[in-house]
PDB file of N, CA, C and O in Angstrom:
ATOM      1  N   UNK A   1     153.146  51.714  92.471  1.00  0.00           N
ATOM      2  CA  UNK A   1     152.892  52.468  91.283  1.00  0.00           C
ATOM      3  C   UNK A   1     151.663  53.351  91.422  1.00  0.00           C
ATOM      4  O   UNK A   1     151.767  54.576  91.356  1.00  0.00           O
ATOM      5  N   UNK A   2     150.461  52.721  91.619  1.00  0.00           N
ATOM      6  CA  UNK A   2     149.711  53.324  91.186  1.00  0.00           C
ATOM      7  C   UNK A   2     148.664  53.354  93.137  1.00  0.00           C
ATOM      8  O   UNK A   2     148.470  52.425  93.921  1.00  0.00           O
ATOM      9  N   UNK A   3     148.239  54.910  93.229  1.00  0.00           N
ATOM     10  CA  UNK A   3     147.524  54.805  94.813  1.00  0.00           C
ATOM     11  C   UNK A   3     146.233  54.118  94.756  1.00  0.00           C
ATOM     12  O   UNK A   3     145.717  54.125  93.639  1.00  0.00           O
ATOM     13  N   UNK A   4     145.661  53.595  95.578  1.00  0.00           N
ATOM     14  CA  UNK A   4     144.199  53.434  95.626  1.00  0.00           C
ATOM     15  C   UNK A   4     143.476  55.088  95.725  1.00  0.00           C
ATOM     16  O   UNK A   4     143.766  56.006  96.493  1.00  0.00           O
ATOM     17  N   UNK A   5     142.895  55.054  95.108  1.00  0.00           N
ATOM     18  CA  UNK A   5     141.920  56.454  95.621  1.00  0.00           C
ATOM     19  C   UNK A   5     140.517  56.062  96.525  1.00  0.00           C
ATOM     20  O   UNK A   5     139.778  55.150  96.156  1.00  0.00           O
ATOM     21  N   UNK A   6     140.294  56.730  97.544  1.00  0.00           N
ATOM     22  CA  UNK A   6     138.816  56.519  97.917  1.00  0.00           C
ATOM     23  C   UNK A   6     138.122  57.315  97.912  1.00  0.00           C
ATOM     24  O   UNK A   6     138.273  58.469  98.313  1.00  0.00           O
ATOM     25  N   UNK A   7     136.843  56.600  97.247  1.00  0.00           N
ATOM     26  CA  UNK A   7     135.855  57.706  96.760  1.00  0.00           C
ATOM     27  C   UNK A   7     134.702  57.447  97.920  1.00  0.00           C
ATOM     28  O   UNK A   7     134.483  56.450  98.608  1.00  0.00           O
ATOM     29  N   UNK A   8     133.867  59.108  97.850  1.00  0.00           N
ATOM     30  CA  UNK A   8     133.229  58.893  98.938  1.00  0.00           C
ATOM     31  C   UNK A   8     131.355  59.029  97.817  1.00  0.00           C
ATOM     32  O   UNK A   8     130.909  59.587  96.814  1.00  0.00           O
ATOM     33  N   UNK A   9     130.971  58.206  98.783  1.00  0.00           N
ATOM     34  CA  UNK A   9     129.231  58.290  97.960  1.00  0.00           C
ATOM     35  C   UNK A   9     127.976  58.627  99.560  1.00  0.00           C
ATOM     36  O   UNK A   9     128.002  58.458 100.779  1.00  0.00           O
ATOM     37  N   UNK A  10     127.354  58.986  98.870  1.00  0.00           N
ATOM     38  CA  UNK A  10     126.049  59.271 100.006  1.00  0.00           C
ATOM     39  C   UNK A  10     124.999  58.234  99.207  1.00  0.00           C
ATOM     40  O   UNK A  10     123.830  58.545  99.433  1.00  0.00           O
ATOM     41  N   UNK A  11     125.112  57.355  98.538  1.00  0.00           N
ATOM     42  CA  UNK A  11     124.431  55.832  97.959  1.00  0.00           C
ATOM     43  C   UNK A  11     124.462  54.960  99.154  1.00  0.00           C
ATOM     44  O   UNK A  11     125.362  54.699  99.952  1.00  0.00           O
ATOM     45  N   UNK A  12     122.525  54.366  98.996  1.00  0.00           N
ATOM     46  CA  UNK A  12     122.657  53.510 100.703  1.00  0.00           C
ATOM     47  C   UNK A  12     122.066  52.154  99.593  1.00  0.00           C
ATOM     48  O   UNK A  12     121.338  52.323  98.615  1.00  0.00           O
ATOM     49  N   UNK A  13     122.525  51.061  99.998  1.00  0.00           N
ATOM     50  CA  UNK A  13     121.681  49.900  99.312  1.00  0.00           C
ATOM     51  C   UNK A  13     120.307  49.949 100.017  1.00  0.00           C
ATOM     52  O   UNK A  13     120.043  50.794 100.872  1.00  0.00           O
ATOM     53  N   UNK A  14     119.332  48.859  99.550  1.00  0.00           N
ATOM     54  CA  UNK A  14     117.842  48.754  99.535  1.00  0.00           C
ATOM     55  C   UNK A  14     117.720  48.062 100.876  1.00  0.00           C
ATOM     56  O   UNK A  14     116.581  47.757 101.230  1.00  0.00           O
ATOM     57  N   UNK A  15     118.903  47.724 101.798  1.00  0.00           N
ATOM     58  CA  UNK A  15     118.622  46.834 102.800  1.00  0.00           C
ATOM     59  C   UNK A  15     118.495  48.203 103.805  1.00  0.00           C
ATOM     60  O   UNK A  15     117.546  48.307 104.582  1.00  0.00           O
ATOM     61  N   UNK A  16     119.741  49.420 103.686  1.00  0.00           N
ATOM     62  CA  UNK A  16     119.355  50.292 104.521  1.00  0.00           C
ATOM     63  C   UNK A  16     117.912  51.194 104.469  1.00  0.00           C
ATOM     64  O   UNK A  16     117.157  51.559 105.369  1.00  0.00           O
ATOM     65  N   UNK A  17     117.885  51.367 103.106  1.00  0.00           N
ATOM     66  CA  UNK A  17     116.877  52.152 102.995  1.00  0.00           C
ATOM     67  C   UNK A  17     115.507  51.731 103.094  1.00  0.00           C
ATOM     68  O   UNK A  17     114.531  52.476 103.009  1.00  0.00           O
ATOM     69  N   UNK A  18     115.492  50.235 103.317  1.00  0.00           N
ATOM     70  CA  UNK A  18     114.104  49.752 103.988  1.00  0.00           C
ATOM     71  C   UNK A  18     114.191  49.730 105.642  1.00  0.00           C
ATOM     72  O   UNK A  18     113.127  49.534 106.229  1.00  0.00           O
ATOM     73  N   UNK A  19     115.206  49.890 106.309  1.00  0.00           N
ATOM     74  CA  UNK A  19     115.482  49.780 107.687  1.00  0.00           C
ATOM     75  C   UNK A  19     115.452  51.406 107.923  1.00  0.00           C
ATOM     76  O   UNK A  19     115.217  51.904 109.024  1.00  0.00           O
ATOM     77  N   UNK A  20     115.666  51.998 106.988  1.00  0.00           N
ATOM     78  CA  UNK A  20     115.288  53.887 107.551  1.00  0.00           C
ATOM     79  C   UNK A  20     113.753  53.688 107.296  1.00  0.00           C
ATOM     80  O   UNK A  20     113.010  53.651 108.276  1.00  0.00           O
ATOM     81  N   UNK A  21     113.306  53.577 106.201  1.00  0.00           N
ATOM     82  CA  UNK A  21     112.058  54.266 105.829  1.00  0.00           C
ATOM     83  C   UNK A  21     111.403  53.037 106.767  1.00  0.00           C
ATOM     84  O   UNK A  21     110.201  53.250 106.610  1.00  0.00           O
ATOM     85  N   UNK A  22     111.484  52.150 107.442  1.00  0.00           N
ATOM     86  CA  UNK A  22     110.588  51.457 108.482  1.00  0.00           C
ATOM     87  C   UNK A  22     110.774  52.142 109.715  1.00  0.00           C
ATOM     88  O   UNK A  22     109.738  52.350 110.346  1.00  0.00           O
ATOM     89  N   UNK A  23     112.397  52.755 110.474  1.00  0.00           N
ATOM     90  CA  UNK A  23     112.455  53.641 111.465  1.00  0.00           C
ATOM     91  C   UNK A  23     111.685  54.829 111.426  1.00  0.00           C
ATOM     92  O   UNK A  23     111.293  55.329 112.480  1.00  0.00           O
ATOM     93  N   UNK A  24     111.332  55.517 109.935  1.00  0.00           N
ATOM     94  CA  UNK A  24     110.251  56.720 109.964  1.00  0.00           C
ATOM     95  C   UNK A  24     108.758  56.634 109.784  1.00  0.00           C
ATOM     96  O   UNK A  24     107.928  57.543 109.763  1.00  0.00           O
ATOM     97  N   UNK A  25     108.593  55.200 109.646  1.00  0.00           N
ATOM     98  CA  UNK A  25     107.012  54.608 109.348  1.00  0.00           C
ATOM     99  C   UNK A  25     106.911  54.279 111.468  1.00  0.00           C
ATOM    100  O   UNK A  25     105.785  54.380 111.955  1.00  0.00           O
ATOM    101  N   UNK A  26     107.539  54.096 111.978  1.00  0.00           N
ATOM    102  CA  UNK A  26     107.572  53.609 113.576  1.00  0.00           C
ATOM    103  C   UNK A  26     107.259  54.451 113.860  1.00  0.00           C
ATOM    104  O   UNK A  26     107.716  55.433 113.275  1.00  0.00           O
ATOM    105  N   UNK A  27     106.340  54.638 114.869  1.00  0.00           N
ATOM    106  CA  UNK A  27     105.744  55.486 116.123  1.00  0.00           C
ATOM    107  C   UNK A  27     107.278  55.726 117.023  1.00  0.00           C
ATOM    108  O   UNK A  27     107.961  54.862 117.573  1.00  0.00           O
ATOM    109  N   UNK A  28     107.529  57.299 116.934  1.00  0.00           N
ATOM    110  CA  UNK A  28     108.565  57.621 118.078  1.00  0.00           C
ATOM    111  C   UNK A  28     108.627  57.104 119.578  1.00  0.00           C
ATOM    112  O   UNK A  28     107.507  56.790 119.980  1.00  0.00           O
ATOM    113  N   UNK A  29     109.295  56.990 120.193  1.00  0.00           N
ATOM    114  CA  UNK A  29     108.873  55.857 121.467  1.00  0.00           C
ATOM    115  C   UNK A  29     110.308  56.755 122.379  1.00  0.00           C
ATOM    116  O   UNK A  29     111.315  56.970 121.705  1.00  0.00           O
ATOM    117  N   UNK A  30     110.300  57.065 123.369  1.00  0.00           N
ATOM    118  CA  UNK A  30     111.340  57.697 124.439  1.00  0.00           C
ATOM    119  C   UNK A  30     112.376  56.799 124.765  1.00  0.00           C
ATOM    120  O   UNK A  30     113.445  57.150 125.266  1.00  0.00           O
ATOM    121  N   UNK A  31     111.862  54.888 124.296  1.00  0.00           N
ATOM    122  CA  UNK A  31     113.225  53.837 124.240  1.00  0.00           C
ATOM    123  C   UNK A  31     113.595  53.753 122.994  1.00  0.00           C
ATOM    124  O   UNK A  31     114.012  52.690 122.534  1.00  0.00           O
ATOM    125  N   UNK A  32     113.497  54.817 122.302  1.00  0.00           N
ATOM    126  CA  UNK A  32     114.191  54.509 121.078  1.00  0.00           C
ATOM    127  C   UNK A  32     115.630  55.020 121.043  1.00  0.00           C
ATOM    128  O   UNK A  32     116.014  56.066 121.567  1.00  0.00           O
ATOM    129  N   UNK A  33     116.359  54.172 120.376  1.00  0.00           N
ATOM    130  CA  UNK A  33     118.117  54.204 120.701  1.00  0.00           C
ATOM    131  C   UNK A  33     118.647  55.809 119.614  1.00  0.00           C
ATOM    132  O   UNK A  33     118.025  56.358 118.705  1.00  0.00           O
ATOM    133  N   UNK A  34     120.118  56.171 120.270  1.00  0.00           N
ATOM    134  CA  UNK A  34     120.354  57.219 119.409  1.00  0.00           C
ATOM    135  C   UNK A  34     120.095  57.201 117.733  1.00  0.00           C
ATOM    136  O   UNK A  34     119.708  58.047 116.927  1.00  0.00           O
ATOM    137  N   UNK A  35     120.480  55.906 117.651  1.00  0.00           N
ATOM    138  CA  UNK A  35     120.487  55.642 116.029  1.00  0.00           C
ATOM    139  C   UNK A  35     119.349  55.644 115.423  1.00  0.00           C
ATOM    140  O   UNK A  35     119.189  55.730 114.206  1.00  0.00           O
ATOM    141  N   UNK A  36     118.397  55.538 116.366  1.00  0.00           N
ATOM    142  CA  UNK A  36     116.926  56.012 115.671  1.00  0.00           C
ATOM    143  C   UNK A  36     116.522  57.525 115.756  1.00  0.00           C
ATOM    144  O   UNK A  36     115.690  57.988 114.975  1.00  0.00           O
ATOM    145  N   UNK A  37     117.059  58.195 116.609  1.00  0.00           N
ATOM    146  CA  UNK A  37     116.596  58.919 116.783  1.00  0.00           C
ATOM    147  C   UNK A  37     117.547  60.204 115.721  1.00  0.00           C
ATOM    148  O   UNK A  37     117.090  61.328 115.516  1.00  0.00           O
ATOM    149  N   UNK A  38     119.023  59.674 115.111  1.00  0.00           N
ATOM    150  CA  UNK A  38     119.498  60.106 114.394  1.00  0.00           C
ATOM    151  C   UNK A  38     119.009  60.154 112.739  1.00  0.00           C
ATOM    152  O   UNK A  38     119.125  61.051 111.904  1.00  0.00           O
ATOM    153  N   UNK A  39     118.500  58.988 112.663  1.00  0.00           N
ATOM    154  CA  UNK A  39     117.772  58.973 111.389  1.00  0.00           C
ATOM    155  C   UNK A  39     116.489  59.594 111.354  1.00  0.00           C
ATOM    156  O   UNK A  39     116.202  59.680 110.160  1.00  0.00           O
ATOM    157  N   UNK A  40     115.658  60.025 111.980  1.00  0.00           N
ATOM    158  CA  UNK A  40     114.518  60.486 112.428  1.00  0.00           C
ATOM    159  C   UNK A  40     114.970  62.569 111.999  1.00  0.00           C
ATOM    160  O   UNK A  40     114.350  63.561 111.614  1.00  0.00           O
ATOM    161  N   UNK A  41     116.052  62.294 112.302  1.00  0.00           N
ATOM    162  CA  UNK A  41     116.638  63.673 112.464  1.00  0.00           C
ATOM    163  C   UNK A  41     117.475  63.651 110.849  1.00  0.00           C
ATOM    164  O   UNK A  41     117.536  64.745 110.287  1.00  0.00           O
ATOM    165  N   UNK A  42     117.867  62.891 110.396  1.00  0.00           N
ATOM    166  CA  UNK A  42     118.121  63.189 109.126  1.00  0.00           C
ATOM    167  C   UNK A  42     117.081  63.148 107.827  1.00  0.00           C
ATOM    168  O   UNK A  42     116.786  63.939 106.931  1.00  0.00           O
ATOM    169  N   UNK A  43     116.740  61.990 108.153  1.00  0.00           N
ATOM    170  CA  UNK A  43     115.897  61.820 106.739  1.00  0.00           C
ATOM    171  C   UNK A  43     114.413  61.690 107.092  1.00  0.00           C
ATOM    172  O   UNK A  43     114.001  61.266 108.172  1.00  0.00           O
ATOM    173  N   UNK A  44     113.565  62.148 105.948  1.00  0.00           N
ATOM    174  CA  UNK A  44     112.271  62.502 105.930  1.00  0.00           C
ATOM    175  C   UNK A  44     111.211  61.785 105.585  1.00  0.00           C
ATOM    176  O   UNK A  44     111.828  60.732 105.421  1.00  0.00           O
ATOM    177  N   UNK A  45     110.313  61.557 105.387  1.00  0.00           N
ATOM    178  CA  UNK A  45     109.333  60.347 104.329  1.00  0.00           C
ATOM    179  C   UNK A  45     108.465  61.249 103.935  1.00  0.00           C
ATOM    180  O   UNK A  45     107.958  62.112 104.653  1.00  0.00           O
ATOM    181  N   UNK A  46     108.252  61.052 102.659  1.00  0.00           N
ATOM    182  CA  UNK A  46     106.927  61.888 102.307  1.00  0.00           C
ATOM    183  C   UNK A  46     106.738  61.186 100.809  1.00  0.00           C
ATOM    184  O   UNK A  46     107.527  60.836  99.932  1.00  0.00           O
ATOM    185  N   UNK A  47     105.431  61.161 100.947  1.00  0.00           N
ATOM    186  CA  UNK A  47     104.564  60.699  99.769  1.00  0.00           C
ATOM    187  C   UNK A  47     104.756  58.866 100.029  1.00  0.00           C
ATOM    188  O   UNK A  47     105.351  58.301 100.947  1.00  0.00           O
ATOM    189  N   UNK A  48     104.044  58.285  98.900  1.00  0.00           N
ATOM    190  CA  UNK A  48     103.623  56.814  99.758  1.00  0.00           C
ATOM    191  C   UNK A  48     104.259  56.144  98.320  1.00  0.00           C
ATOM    192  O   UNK A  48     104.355  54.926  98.467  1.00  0.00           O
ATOM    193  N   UNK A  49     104.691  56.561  97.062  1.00  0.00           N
ATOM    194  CA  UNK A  49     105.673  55.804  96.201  1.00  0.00           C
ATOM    195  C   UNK A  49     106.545  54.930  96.242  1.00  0.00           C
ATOM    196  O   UNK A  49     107.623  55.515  96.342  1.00  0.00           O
ATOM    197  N   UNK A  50     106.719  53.641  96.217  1.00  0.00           N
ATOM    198  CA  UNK A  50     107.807  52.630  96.496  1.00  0.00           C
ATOM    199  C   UNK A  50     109.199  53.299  95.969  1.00  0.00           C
ATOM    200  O   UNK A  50     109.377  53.431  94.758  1.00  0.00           O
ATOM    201  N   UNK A  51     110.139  53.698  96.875  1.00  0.00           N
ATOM    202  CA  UNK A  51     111.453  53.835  96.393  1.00  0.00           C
ATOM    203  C   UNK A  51     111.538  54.928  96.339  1.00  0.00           C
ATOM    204  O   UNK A  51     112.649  55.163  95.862  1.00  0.00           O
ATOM    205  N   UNK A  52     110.788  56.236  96.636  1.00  0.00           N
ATOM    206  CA  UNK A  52     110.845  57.029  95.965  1.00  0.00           C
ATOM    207  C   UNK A  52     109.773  58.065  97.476  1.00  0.00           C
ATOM    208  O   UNK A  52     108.720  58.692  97.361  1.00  0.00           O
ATOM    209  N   UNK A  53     110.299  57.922  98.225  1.00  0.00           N
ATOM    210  CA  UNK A  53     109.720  58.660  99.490  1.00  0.00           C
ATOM    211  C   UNK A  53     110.423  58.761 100.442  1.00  0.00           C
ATOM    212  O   UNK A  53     109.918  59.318 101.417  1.00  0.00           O
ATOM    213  N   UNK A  54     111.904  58.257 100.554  1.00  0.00           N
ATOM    214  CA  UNK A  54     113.071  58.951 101.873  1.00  0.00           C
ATOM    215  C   UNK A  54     113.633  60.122 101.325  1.00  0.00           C
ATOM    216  O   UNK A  54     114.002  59.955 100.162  1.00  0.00           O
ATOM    217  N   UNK A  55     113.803  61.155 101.738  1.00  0.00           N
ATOM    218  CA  UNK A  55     114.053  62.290 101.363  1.00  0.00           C
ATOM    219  C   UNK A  55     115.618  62.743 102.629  1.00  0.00           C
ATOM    220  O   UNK A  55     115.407  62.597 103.833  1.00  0.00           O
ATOM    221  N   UNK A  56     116.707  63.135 102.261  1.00  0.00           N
ATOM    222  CA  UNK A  56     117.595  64.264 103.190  1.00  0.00           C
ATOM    223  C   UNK A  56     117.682  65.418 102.328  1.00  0.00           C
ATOM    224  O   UNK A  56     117.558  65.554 101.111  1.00  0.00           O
ATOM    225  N   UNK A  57     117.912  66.164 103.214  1.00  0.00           N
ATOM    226  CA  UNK A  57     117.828  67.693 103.018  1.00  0.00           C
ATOM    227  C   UNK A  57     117.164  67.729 101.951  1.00  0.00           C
ATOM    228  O   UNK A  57     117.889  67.958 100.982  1.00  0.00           O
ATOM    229  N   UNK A  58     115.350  67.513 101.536  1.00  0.00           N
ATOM    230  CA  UNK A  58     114.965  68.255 100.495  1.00  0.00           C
ATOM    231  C   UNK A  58     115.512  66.950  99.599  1.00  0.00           C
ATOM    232  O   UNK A  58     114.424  66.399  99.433  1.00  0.00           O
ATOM    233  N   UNK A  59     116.237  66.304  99.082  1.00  0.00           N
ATOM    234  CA  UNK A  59     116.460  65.677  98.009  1.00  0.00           C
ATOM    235  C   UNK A  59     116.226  64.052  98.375  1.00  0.00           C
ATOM    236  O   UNK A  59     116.325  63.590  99.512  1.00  0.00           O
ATOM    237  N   UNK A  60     115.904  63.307  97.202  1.00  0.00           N
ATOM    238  CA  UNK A  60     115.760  61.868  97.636  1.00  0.00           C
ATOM    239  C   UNK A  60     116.897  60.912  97.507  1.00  0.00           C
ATOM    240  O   UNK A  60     117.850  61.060  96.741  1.00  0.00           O
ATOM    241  N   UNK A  61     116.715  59.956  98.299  1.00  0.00           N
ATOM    242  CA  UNK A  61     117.506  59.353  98.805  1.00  0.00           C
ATOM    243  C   UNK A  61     117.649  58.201  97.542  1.00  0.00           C
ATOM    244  O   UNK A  61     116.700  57.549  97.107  1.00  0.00           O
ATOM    245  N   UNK A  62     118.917  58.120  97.110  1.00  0.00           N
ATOM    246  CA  UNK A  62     119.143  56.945  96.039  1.00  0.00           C
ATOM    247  C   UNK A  62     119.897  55.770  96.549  1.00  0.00           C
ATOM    248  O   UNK A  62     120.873  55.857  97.294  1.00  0.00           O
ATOM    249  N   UNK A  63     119.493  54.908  96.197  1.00  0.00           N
ATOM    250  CA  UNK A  63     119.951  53.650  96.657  1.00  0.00           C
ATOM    251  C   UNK A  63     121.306  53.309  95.386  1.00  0.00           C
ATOM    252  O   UNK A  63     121.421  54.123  94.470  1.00  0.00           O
ATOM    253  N   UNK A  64     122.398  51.901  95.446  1.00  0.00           N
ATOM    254  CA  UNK A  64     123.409  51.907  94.446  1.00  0.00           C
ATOM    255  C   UNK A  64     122.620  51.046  93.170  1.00  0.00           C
ATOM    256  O   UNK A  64     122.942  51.213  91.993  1.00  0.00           O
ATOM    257  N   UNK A  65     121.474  50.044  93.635  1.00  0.00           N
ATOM    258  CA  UNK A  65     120.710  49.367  92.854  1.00  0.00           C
ATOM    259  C   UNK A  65     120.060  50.418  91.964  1.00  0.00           C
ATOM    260  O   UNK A  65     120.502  50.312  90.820  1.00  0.00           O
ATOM    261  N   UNK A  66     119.225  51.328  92.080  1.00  0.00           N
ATOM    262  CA  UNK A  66     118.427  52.233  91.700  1.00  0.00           C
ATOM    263  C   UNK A  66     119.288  53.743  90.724  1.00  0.00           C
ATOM    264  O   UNK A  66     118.639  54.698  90.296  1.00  0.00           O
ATOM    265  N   UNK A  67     120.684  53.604  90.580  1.00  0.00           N
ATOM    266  CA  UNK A  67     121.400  54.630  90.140  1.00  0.00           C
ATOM    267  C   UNK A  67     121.167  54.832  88.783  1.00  0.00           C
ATOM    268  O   UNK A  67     120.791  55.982  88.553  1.00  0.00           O
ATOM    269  N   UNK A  68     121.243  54.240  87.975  1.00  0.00           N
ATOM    270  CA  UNK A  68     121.273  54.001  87.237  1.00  0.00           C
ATOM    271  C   UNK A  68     119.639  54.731  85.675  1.00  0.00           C
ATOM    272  O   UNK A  68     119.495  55.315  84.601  1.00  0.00           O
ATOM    273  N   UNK A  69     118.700  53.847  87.128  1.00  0.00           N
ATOM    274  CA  UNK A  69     117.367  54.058  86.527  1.00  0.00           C
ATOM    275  C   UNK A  69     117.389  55.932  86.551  1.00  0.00           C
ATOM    276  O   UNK A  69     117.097  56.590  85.552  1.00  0.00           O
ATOM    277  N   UNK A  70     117.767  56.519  87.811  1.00  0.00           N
ATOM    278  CA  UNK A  70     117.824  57.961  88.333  1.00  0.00           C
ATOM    279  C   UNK A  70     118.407  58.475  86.975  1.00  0.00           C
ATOM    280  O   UNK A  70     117.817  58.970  86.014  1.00  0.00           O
ATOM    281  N   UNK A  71     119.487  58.265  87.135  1.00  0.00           N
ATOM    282  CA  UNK A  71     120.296  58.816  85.335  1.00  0.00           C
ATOM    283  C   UNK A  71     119.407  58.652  84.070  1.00  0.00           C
ATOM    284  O   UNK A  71     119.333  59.575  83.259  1.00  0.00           O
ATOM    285  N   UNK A  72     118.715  57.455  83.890  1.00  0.00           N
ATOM    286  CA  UNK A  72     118.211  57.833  82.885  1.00  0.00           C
ATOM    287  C   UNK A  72     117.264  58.014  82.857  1.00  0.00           C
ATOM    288  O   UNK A  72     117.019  58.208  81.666  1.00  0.00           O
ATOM    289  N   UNK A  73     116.184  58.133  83.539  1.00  0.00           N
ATOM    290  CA  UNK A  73     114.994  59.179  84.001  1.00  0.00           C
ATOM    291  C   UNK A  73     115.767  60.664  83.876  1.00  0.00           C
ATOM    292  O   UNK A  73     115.196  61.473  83.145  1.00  0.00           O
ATOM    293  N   UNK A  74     117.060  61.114  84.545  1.00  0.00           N
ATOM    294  CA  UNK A  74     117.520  62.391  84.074  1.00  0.00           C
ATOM    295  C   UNK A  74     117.875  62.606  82.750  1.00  0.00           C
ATOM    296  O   UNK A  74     117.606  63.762  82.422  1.00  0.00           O
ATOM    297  N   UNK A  75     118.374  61.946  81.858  1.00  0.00           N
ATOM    298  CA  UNK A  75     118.707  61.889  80.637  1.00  0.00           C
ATOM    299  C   UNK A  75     117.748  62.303  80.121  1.00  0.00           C
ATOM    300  O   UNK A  75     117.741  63.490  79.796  1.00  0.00           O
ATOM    301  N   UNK A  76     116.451  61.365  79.829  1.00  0.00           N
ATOM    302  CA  UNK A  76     115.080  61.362  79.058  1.00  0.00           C
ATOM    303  C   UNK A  76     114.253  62.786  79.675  1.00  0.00           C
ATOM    304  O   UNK A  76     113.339  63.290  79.022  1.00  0.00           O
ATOM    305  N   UNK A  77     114.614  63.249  80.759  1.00  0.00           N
ATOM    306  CA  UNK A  77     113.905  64.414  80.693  1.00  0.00           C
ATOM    307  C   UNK A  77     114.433  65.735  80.644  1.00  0.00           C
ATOM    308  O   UNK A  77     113.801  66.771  80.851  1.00  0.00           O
ATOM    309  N   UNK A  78     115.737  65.614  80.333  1.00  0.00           N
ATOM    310  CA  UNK A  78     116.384  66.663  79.444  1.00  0.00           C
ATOM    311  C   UNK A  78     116.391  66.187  77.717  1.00  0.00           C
ATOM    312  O   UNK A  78     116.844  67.050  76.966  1.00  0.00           O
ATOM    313  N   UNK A  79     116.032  65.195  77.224  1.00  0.00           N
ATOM    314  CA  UNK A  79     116.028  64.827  76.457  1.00  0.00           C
ATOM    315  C   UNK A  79     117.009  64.550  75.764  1.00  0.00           C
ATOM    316  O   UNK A  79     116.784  64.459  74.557  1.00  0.00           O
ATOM    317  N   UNK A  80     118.507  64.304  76.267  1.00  0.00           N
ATOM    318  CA  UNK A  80     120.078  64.017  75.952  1.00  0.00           C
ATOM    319  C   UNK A  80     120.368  62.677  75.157  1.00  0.00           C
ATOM    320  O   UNK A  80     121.276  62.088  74.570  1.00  0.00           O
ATOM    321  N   UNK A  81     118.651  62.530  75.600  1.00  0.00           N
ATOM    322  CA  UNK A  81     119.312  60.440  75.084  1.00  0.00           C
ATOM    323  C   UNK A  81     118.955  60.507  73.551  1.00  0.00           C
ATOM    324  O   UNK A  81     119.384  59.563  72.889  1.00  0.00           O
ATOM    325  N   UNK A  82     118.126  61.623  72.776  1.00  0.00           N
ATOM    326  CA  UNK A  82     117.794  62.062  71.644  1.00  0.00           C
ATOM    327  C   UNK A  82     118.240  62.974  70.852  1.00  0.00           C
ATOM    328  O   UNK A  82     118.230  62.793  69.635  1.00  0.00           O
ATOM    329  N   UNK A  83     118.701  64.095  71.405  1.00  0.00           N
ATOM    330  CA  UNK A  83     119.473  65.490  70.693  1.00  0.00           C
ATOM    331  C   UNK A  83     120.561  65.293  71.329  1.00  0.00           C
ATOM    332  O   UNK A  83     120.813  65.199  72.531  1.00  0.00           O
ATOM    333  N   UNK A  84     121.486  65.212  69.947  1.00  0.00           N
ATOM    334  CA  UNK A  84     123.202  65.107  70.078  1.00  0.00           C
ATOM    335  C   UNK A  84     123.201  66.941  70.591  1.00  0.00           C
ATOM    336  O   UNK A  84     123.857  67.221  71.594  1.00  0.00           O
ATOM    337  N   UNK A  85     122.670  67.744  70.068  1.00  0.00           N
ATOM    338  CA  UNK A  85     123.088  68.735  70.573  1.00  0.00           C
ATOM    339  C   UNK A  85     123.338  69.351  72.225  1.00  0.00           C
ATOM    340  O   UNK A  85     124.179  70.019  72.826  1.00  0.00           O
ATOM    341  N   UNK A  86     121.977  68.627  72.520  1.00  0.00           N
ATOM    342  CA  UNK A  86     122.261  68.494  74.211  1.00  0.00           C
ATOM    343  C   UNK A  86     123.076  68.163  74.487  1.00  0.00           C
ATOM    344  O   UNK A  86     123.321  68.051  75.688  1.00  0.00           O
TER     345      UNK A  86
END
């Protein structure tokens, strides 16, 4: 009856995103494996904020735990969660 659909997300849980942002806190090393050296090449660190300092392309990196809070931090600063007109 009915298909499965699969949906695709760029959402990493808190286990990856402490295993990147520790691969970009590491001193580069010439034995470091492709997979480090791929993340090194994707994602960025900047600023010293818990949760809130892996960066790809320019934008930060959200975890599936953390979605939620992101939305309504966006909500409240368009102010949607207050004016029906928004």
């Amino acid at each position: 009856m009915f298909e499965s659909v699969k949906t695709s997300t760029h959402l990493i849980t808190n286990e990856k995103y402490a295993h990147i942002l520790a691969m970009l806190q590491a001193e580069p090393s010439k034995k470091d494996s492709m997979a480090t050296r791929k993340i090194r090449n994707v994602y960025q660190s900047s600023g010293n904020v818990e949760r809130h300092c892996v960066f790809c392309d320019g934008k930060k990196v959200t975890t599936f735990e953390s979605v939620f809070d992101v939305i309504l931090v966006a909500h409240r600063k368009i102010d949607h969660v207050r004016n029906i007109k928004k």
